[in-house]
N, C-alpha and C positions, 0 to 999 in steps of 0.2 A: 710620324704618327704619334699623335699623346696616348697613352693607355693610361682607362682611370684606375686608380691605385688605391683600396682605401685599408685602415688600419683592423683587425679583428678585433671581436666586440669586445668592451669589459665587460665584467662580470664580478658581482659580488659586494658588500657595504657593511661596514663598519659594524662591531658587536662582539658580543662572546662567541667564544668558540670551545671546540671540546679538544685540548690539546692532545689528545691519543687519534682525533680524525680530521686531522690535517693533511692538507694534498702534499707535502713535504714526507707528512708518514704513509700517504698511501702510496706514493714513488719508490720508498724505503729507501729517501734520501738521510733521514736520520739514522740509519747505519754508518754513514759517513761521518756523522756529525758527530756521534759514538770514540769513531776514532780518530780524530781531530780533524779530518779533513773537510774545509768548512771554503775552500776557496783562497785560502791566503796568499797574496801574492800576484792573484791573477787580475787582470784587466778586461772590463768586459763594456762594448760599445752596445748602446741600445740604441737599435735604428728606428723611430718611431716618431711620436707626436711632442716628443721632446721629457724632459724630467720635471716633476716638482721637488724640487731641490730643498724648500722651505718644509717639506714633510716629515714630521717626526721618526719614520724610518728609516728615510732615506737624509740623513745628516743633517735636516732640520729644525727649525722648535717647533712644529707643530700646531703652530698659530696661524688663524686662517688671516690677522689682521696682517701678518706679515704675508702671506700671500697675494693676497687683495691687494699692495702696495708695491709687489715687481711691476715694473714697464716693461711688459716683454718684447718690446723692442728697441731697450736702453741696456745699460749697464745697472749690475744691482750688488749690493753686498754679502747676498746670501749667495752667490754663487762666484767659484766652486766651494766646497765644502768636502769635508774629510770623508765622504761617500762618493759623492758625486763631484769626482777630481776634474773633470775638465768635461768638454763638450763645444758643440758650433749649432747654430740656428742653422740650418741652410737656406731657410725659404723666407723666413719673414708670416707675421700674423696671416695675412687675408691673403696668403698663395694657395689658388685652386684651379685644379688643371680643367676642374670642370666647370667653371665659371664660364659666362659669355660674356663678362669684361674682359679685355685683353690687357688689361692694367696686374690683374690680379693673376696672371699668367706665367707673372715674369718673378719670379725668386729675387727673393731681397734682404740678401744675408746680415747676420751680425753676429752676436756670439752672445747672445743670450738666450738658450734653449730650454724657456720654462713650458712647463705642458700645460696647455689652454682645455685641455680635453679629457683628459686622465688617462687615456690610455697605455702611453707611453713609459705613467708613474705606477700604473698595478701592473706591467710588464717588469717593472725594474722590482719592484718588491719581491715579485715571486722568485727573479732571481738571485736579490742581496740582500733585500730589505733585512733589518734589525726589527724585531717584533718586542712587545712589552709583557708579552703571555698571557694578557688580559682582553685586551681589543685586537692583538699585530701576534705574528708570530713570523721567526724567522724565515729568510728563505729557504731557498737550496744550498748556494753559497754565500752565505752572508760574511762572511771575514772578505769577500771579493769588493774591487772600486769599480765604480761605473763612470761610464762616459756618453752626455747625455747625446744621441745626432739627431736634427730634430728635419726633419724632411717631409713632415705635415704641417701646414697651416691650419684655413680651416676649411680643409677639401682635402678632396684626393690630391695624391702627387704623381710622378711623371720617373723615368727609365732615366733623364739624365739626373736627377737630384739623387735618388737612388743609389748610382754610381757613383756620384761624387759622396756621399755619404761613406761609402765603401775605399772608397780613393783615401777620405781624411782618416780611415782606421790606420792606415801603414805608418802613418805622421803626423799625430795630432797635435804635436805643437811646431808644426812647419817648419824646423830647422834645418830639412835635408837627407834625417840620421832616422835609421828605423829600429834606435835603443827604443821608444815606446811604443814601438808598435803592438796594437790592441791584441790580445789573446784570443779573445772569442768576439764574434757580433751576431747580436739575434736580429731576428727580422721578424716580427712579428704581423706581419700586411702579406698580401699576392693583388693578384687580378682571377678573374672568372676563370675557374677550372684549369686553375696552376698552367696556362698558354705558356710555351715556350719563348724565351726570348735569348738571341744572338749575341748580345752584348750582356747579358745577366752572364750566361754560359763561360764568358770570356772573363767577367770581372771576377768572377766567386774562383774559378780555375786558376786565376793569376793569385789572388789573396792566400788560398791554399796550398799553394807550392812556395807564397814566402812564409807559411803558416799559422797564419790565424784561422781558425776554426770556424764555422759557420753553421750558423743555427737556424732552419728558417721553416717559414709554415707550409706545409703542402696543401695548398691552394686558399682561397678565402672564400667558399660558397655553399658554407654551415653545414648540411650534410647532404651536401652532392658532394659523391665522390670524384 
């Protein structure tokens, strides 16, 4: 059975900001920041609509012309980058589980995980982003690397991409060896009123116990609890 799967909304655009009321200070993540601890070292995989890597916060220039010019379904030279260290497409552009073509059903991997949608790239800010104090401000762990996973096209996705998104955290550069294996992965998507699922239960419980951390949203159905 497919369950449709879709990512939680963004929110928020570009501007000044009052740097004493930021959602970093209203967490009173900047007590951390205070005392140096800003995420150094750690590894964190964003399961989502994939990264824009070309974003001035996240290790890129910040030029939309260079954005405008990834083929997200080729190989590109802005990625990886010294934020955004590594990452996998899993699905390909036009994978949606909610489609009535059956063409566009079928996941069609590469390894270029740029975000067609943004959602996946204001998820990764909040967590790492480098901010300019002007328009951006940091994240929560901004000294942290991200790892883009990108398991949305341009639809919902599906329980086995999901897991295999989850599966490439332990080994993301396929050698075998689980020296990089990811530290944290968020999950920022569910389905309708957080439903249970049998093989989610098994995959997060196995990732845990080789320990990586998991961060994930309790349900996606805005304020139904």
């Amino acid at each position: 059975t497919k369950v449709k799967m879709t990512s939680a909304a963004q929110a928020g655009a570009p501007g000044s900001f009052n740097p004493a009321r930021t959602s970093v200070n209203f967490i009173e993540a900047q007590a951390a920041h205070d005392l140096g601890i800003r995420g150094q070292g750690i590894r964190v995989g964003v399961l989502d609509t994939g990264i824009d890597y070309t974003h001035a916060m996240l290790g890129g220039t910040g030029l939309v012309e260079d954005f405008k010019a990834v083929n997200p379904d080729g190989p590109t030279a802005f990625f990886p980058n010294k934020k955004v260290v590594g990452g996998i497409d899993l699905v390909g552009s036009k994978f949606d589980t909610a489609s009535l073509d059956p063409a566009r059903r079928i996941p069609l991997p590469d390894m270029n995980p740029i975000d067609q949608s943004g959602h996946g790239t204001h998820v990764s800010g909040s967590i790492a982003g480098n901010g300019d104090g002007i328009n951006s401000y940091d994240g929560v762990a901004p000294d942290a690397t991200l790892y883009a996973i990108k398991v949305f096209g341009s639809g919902s996705t599906g329980d086995e991409v999901v897991i295999a998104g989850l599966e490439y955290s332990i080994d993301p550069n396929q050698d075998g060896k689980f020296d990089d294996q990811l530290n944290v992965i968020n999950l920022s998507l569910g389905g309708a009123n957080g439903t249970p699922f049998e093989l989610y239960n098994k995959a997060v419980t196995n990732l845990t116990r080789m320990g990586t951390f998991m961060v994930a949203s309790a349900g996606n159905e805005s304020d139904i609890p």
